[in-house]
PDB file of N, H, CA, C and O in Angstrom:
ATOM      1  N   UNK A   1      -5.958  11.674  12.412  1.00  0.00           N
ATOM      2  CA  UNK A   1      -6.796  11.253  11.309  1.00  0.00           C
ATOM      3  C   UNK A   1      -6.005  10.424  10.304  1.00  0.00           C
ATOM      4  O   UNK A   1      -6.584   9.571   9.631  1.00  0.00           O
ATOM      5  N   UNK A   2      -4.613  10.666  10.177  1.00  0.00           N
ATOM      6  H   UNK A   2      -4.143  11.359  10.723  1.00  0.00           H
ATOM      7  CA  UNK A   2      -4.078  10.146   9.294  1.00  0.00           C
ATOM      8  C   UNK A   2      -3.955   9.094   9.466  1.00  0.00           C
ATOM      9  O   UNK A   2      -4.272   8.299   8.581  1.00  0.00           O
ATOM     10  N   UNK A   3      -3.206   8.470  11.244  1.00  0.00           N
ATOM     11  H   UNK A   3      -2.948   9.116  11.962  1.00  0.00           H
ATOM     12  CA  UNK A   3      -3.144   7.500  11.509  1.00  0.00           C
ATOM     13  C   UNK A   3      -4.634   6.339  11.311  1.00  0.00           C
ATOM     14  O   UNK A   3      -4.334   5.192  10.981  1.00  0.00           O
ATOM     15  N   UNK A   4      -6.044   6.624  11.492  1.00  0.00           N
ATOM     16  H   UNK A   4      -6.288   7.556  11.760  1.00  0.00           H
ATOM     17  CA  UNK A   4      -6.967   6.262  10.996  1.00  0.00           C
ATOM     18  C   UNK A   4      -7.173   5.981   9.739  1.00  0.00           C
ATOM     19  O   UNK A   4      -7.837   4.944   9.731  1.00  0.00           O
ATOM     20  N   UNK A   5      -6.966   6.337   8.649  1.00  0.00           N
ATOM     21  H   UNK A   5      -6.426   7.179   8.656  1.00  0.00           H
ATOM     22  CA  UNK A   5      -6.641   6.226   7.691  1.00  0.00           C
ATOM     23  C   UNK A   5      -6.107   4.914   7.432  1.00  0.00           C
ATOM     24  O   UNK A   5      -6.764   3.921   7.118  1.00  0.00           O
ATOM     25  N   UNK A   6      -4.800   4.995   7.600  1.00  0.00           N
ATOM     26  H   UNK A   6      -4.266   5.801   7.856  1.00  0.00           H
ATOM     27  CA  UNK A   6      -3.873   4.046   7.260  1.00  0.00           C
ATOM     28  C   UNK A   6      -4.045   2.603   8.168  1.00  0.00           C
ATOM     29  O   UNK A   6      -3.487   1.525   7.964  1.00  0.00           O
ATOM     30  N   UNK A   7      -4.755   2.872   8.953  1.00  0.00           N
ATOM     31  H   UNK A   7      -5.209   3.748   9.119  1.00  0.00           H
ATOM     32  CA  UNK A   7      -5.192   1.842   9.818  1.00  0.00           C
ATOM     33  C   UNK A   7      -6.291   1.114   9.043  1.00  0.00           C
ATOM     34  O   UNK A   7      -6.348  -0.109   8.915  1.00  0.00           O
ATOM     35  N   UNK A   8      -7.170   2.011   8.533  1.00  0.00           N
ATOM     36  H   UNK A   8      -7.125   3.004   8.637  1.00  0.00           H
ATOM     37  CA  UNK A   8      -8.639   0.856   7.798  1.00  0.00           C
ATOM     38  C   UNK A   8      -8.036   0.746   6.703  1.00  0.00           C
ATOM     39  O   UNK A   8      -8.188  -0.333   6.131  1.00  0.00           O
ATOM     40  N   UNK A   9      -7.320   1.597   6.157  1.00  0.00           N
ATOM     41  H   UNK A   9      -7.196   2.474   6.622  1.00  0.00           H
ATOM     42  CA  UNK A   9      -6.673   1.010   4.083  1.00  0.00           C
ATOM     43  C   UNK A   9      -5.912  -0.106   4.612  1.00  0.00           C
ATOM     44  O   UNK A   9      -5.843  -1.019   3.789  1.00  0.00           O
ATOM     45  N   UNK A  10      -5.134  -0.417   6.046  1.00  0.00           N
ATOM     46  H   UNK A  10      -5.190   0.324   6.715  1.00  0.00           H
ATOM     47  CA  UNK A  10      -4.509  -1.983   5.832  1.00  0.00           C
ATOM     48  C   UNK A  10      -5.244  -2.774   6.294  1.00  0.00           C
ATOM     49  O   UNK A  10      -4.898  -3.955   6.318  1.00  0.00           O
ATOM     50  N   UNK A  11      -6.614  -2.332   6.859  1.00  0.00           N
ATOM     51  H   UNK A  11      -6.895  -1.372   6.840  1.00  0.00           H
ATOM     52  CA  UNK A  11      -7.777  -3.810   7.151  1.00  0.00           C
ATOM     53  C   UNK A  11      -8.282  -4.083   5.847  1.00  0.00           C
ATOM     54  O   UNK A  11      -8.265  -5.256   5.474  1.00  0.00           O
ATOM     55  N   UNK A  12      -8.923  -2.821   4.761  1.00  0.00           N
ATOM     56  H   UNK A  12      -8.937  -1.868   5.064  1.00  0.00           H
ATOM     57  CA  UNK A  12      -8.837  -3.150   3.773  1.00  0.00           C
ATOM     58  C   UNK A  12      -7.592  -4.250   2.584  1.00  0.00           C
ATOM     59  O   UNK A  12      -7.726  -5.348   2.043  1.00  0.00           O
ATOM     60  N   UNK A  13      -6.945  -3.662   2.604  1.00  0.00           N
ATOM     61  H   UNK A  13      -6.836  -2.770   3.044  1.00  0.00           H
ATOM     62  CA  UNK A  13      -5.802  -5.034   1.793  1.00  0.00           C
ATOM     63  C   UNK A  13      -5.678  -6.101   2.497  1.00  0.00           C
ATOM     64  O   UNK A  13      -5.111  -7.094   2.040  1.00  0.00           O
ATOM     65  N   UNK A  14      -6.209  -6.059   3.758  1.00  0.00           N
ATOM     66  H   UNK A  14      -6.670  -5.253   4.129  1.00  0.00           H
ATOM     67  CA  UNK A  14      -6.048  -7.700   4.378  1.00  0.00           C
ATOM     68  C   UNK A  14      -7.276  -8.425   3.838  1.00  0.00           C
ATOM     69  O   UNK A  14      -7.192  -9.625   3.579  1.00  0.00           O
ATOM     70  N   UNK A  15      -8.450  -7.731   3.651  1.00  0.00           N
ATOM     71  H   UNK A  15      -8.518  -6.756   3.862  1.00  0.00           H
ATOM     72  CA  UNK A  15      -9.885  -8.751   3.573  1.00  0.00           C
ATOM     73  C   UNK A  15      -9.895  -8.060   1.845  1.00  0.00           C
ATOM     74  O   UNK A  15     -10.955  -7.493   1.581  1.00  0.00           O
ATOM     75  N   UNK A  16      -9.023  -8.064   0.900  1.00  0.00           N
ATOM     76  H   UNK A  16      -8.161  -8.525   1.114  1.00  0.00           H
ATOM     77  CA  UNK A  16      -8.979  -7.816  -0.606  1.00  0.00           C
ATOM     78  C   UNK A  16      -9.447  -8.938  -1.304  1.00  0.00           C
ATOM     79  O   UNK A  16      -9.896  -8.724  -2.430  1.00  0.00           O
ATOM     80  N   UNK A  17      -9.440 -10.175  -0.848  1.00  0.00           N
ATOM     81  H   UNK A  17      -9.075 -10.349   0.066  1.00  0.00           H
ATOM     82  CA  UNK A  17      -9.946 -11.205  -1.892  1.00  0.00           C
ATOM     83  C   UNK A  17     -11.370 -11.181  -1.259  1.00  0.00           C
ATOM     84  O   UNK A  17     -12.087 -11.902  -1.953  1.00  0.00           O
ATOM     85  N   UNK A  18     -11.975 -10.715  -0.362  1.00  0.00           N
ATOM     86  H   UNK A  18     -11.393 -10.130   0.203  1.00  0.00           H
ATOM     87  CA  UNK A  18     -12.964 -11.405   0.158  1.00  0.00           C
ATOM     88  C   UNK A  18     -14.193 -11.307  -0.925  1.00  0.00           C
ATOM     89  O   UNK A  18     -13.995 -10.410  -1.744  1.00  0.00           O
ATOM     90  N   UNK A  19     -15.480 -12.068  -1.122  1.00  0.00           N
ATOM     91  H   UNK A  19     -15.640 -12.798  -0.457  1.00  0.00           H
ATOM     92  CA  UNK A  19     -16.595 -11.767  -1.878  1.00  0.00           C
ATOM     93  C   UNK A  19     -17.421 -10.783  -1.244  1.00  0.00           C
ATOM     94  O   UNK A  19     -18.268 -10.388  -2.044  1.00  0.00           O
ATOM     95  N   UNK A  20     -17.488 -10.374  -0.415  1.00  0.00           N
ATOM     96  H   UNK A  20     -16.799 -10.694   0.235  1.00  0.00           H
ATOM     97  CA  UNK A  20     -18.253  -9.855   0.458  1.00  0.00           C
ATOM     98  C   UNK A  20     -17.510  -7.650   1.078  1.00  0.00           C
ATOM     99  O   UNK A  20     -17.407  -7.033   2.138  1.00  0.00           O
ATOM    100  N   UNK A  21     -17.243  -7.380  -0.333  1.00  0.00           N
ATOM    101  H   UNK A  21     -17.327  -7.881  -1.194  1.00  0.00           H
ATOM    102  CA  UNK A  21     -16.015  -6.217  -0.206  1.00  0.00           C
ATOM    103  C   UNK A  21     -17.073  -5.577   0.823  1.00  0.00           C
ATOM    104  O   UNK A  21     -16.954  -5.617   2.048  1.00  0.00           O
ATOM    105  N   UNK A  22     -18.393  -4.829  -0.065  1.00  0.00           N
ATOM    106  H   UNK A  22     -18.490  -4.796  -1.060  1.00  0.00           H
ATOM    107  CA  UNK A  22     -19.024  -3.726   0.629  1.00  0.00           C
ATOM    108  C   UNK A  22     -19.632  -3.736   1.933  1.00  0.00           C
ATOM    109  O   UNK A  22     -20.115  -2.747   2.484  1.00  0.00           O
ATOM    110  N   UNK A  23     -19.572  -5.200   2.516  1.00  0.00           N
ATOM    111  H   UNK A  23     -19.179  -6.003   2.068  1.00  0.00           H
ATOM    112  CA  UNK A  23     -19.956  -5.148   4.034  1.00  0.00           C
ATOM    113  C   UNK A  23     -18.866  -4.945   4.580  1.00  0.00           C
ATOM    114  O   UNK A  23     -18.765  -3.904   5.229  1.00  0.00           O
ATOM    115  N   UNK A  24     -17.779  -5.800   4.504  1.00  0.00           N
ATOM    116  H   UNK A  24     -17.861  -6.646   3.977  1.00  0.00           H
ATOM    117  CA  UNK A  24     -16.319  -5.943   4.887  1.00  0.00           C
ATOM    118  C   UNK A  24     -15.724  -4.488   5.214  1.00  0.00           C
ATOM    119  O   UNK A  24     -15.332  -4.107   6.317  1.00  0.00           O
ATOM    120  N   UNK A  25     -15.742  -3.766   4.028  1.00  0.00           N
ATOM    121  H   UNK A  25     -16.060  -4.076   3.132  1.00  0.00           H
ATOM    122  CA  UNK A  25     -15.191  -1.922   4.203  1.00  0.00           C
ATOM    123  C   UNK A  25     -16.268  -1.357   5.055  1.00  0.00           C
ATOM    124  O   UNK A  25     -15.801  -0.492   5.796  1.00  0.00           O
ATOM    125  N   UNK A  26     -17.666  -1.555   5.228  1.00  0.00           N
ATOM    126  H   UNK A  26     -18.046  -2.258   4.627  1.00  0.00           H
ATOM    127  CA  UNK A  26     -18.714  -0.561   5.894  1.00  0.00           C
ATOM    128  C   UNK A  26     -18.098  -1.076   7.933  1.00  0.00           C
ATOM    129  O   UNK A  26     -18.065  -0.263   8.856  1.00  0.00           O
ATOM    130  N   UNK A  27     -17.731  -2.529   8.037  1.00  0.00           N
ATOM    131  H   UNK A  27     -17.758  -3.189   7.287  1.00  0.00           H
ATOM    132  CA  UNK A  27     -17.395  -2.873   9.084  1.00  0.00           C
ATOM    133  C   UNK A  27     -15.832  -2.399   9.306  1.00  0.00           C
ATOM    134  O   UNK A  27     -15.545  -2.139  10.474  1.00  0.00           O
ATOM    135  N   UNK A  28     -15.334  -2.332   8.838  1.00  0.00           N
ATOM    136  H   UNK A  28     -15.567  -2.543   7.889  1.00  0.00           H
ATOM    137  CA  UNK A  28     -13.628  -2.254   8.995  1.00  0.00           C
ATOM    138  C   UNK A  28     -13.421  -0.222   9.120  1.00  0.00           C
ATOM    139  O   UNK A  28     -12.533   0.412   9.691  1.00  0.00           O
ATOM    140  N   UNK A  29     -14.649   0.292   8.324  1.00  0.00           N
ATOM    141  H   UNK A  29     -15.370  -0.223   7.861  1.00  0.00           H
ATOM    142  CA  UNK A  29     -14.969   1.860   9.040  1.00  0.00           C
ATOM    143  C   UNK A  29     -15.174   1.749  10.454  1.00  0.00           C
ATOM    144  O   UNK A  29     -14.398   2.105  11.341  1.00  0.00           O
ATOM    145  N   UNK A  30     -16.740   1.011  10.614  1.00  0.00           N
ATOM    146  H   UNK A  30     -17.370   0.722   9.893  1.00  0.00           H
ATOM    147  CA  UNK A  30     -17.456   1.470  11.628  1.00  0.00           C
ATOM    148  C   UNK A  30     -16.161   0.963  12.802  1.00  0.00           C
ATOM    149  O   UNK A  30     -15.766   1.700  13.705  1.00  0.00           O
ATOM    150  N   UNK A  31     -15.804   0.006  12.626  1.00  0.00           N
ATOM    151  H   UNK A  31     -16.126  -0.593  11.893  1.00  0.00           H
ATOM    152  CA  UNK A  31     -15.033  -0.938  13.842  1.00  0.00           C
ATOM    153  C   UNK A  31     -13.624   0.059  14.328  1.00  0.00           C
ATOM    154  O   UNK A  31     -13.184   0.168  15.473  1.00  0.00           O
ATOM    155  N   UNK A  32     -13.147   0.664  13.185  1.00  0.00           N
ATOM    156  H   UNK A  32     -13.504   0.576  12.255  1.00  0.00           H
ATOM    157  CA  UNK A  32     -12.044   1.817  13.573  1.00  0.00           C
ATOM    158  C   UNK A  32     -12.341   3.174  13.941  1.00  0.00           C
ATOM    159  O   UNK A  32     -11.695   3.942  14.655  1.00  0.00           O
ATOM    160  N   UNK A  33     -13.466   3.346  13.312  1.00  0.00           N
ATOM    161  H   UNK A  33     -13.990   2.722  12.732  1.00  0.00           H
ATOM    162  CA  UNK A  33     -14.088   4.610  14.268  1.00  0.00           C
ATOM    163  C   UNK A  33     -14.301   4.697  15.460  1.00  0.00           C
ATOM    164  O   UNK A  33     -14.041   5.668  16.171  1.00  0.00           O
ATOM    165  N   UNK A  34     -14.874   3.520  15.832  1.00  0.00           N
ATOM    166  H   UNK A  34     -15.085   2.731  15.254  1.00  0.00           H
ATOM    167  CA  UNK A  34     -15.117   3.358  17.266  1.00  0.00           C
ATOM    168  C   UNK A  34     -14.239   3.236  18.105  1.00  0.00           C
ATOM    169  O   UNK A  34     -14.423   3.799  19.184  1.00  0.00           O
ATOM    170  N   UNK A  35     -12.928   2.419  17.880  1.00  0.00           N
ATOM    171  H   UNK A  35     -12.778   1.962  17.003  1.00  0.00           H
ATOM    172  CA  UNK A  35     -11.944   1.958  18.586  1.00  0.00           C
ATOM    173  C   UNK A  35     -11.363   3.247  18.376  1.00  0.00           C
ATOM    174  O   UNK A  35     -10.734   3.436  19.417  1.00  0.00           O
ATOM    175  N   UNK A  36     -11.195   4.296  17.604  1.00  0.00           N
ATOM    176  H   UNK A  36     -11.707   4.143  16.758  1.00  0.00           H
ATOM    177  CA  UNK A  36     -10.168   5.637  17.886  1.00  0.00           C
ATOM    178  C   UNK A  36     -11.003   6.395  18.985  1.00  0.00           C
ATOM    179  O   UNK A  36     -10.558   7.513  19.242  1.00  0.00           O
ATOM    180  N   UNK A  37     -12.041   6.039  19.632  1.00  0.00           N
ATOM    181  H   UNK A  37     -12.403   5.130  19.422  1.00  0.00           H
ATOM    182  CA  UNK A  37     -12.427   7.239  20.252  1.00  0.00           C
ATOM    183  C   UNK A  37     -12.503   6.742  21.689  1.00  0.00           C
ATOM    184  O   UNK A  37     -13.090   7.282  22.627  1.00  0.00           O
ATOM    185  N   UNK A  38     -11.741   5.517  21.685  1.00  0.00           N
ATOM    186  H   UNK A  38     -11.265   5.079  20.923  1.00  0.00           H
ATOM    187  CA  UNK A  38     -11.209   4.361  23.038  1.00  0.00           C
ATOM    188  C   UNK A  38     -10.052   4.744  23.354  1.00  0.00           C
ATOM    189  O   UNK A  38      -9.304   4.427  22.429  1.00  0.00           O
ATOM    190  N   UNK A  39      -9.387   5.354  24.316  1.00  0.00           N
ATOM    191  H   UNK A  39      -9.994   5.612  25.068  1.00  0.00           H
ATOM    192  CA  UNK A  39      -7.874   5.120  24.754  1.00  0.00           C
ATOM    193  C   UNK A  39      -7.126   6.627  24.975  1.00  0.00           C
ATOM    194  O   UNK A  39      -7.935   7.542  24.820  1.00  0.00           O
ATOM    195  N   UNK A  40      -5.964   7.010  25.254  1.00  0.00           N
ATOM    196  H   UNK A  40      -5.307   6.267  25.380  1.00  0.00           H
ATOM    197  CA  UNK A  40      -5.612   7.856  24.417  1.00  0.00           C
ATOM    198  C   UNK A  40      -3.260   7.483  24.663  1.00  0.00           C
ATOM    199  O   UNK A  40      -2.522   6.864  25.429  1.00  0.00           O
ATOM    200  N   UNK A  41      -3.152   8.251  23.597  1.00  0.00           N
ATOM    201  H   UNK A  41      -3.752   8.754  22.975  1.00  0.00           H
ATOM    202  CA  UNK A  41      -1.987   8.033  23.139  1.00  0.00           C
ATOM    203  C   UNK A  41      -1.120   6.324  22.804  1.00  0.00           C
ATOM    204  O   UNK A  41      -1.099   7.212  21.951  1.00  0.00           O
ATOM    205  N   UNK A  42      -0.793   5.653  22.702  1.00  0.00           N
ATOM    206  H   UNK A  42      -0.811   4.932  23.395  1.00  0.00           H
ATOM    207  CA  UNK A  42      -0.540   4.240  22.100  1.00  0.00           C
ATOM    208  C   UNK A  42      -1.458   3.175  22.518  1.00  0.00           C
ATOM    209  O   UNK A  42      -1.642   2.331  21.641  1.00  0.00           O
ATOM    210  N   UNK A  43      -2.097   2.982  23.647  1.00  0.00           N
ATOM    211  H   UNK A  43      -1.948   3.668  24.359  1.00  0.00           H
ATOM    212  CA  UNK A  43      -3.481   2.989  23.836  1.00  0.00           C
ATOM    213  C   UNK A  43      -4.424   3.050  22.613  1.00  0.00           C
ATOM    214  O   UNK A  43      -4.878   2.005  22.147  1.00  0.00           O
ATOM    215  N   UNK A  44      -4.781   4.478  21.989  1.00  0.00           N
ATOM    216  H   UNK A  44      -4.412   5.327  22.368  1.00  0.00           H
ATOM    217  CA  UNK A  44      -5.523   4.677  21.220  1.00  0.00           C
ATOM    218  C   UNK A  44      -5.318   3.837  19.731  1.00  0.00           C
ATOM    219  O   UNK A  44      -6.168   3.486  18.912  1.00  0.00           O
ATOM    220  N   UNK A  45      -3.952   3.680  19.735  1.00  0.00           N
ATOM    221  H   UNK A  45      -3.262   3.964  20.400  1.00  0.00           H
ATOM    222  CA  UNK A  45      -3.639   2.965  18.138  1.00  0.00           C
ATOM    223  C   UNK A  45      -3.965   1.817  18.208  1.00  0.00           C
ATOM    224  O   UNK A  45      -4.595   1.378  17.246  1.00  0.00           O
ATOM    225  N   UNK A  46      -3.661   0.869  19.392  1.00  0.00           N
ATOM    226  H   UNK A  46      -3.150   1.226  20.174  1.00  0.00           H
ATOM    227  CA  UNK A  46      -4.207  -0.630  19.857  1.00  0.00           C
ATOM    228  C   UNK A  46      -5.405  -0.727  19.563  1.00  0.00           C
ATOM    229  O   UNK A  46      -5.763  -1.578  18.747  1.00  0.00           O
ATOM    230  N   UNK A  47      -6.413   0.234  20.241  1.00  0.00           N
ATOM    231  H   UNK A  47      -6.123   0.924  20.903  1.00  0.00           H
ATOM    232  CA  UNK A  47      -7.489   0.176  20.929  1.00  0.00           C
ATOM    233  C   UNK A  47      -8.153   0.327  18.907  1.00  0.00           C
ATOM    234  O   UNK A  47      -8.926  -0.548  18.516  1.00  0.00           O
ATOM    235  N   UNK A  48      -7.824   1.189  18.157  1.00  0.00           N
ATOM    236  H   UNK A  48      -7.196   1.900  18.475  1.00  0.00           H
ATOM    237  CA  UNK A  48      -7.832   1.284  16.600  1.00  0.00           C
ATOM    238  C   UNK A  48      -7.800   0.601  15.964  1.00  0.00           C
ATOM    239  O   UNK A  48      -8.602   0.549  15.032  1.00  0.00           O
ATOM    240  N   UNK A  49      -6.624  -0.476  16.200  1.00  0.00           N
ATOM    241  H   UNK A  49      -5.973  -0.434  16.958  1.00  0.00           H
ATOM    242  CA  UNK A  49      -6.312  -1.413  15.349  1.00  0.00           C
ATOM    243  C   UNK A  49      -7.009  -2.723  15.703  1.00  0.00           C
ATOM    244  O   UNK A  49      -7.057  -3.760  15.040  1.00  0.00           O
ATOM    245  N   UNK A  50      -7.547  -2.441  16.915  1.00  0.00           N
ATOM    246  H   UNK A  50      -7.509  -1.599  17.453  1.00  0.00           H
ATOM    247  CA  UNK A  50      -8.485  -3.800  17.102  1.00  0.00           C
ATOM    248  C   UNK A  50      -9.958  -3.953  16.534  1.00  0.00           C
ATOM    249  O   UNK A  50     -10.686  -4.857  16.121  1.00  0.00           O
ATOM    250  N   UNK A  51     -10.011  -2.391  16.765  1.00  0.00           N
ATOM    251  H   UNK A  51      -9.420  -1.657  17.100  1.00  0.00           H
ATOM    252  CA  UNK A  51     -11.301  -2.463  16.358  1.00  0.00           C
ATOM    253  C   UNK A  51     -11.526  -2.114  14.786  1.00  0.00           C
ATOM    254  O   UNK A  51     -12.676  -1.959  14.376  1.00  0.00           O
ATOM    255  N   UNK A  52     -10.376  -1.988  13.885  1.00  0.00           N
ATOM    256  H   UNK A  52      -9.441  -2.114  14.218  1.00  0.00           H
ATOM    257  CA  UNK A  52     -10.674  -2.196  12.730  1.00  0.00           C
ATOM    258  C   UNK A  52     -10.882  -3.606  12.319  1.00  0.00           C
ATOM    259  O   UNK A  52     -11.905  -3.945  11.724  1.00  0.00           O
ATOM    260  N   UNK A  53      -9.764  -4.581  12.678  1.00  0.00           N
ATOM    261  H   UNK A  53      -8.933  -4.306  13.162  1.00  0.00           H
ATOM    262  CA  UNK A  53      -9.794  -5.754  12.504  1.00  0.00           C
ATOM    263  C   UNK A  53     -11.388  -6.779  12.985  1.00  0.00           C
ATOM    264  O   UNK A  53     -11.943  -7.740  12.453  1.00  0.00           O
ATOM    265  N   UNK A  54     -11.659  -5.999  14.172  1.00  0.00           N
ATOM    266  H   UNK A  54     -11.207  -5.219  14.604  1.00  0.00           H
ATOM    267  CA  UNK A  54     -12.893  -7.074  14.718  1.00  0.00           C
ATOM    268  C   UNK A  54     -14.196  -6.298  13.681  1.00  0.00           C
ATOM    269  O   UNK A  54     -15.178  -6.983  13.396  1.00  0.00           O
ATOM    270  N   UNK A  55     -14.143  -5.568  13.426  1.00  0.00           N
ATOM    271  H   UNK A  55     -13.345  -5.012  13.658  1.00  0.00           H
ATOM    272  CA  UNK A  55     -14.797  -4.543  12.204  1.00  0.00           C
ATOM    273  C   UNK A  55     -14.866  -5.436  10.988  1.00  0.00           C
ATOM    274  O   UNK A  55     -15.949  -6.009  10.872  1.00  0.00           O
ATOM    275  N   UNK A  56     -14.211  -5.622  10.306  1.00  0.00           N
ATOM    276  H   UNK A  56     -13.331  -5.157  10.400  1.00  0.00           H
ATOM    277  CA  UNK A  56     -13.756  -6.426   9.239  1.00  0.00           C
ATOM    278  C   UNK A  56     -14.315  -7.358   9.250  1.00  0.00           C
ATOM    279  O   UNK A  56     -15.230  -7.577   8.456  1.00  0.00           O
ATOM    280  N   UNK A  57     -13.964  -8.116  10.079  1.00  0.00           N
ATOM    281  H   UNK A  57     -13.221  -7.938  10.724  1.00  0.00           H
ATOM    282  CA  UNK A  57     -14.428  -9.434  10.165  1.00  0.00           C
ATOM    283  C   UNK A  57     -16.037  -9.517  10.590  1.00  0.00           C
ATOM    284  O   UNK A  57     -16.795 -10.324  10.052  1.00  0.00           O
ATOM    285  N   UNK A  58     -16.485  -8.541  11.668  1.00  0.00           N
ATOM    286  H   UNK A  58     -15.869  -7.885  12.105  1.00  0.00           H
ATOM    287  CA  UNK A  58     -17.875  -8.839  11.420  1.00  0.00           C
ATOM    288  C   UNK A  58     -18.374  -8.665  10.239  1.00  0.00           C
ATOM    289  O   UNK A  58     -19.190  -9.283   9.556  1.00  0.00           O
ATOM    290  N   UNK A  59     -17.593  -7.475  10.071  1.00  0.00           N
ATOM    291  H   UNK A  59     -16.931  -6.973  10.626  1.00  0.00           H
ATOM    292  CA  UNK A  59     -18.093  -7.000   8.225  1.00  0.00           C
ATOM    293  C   UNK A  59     -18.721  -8.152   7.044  1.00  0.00           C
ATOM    294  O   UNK A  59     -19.820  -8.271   6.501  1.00  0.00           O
ATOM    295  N   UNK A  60     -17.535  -8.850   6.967  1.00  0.00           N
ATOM    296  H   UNK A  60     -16.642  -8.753   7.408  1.00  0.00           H
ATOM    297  CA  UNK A  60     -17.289  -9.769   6.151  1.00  0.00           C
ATOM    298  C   UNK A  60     -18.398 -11.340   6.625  1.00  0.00           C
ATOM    299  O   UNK A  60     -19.089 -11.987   5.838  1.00  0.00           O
ATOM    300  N   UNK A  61     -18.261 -11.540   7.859  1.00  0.00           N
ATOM    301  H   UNK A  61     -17.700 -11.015   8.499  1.00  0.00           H
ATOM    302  CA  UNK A  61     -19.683 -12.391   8.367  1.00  0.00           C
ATOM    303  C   UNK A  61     -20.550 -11.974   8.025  1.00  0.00           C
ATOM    304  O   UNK A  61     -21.224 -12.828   7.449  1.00  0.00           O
ATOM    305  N   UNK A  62     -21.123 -10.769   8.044  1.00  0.00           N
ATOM    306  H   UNK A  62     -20.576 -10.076   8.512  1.00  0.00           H
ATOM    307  CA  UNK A  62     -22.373 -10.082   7.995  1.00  0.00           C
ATOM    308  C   UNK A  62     -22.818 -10.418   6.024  1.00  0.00           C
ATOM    309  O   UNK A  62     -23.835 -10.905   5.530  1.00  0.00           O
ATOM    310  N   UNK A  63     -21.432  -9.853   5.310  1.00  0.00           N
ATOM    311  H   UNK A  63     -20.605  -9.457   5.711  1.00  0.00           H
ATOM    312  CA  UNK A  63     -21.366 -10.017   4.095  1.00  0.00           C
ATOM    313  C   UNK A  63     -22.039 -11.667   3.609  1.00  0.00           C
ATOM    314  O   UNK A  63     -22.893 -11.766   2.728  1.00  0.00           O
ATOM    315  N   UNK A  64     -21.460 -12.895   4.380  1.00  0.00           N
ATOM    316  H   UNK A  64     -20.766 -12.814   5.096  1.00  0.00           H
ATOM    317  CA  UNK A  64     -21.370 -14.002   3.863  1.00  0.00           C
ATOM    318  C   UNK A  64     -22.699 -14.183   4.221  1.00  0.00           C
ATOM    319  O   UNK A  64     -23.261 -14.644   3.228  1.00  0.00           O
ATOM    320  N   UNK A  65     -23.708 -14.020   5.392  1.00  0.00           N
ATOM    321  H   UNK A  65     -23.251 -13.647   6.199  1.00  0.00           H
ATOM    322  CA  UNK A  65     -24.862 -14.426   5.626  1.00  0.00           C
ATOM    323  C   UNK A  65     -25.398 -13.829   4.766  1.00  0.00           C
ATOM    324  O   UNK A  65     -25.980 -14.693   4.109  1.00  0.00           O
ATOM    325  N   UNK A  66     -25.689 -12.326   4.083  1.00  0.00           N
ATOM    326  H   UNK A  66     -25.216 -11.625   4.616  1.00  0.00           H
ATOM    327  CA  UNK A  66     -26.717 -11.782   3.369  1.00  0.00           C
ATOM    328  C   UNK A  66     -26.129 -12.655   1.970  1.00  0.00           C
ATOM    329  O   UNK A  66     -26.834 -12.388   0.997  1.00  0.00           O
ATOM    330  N   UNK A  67     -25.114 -13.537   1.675  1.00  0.00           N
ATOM    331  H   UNK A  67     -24.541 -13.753   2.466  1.00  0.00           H
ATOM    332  CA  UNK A  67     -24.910 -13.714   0.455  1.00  0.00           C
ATOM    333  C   UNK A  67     -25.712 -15.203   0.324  1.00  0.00           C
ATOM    334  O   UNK A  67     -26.157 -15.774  -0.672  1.00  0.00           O
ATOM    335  N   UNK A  68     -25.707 -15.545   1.600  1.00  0.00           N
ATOM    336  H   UNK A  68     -25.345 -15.082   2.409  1.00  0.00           H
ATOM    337  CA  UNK A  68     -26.470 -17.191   1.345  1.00  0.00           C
ATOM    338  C   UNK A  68     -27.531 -17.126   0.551  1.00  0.00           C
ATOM    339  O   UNK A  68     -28.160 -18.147   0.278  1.00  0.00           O
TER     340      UNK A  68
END
C-alpha cells in the first residue's frame, strides 16, 4: 500500500501545474489502482507505475475537454 501511495503522490507532482487538477488526481487514482492489481512482485511496480502515469494523463485529457 505504501508503495501505491508514493507511486500516485509522484504522478501527482508531475501533472502539479496542470488546470485540470481534479480530473488529473481522480485518473492518476483510478489508473494506479488498476495497474497494482496487474503483475506480481517488480512486475507489479511497472505494471503501477504505468498505469498511474496513463491515468494521469487520461485524467488530465478528460479535464481539458470538460474545460472547453
Amino acid at each position: 500500500m505504501k508503495k501505491l501511495i508514493t507511486i500516485l503522490l509522484l504522478g501527482l507532482f508531475l501533472n502539479a501545474c496542470s488546470a485540470t487538477t481534479g480530473t488529473t488526481v481522480a485518473g492518476c487514482a483510478a489508473g494506479g489502482y488498476t495497474g497494482s492489481k496487474i503483475g506480481k512482485g517488480q512486475g507489479n511496480t511497472i505494471a503501477t507505475i504505468v498505469g498511474t502515469a496513463l491515468g494521469c494523463k487520461a485524467g488530465n485529457e478528460v479535464g481539458k475537454t470538460i474545460n472547453k
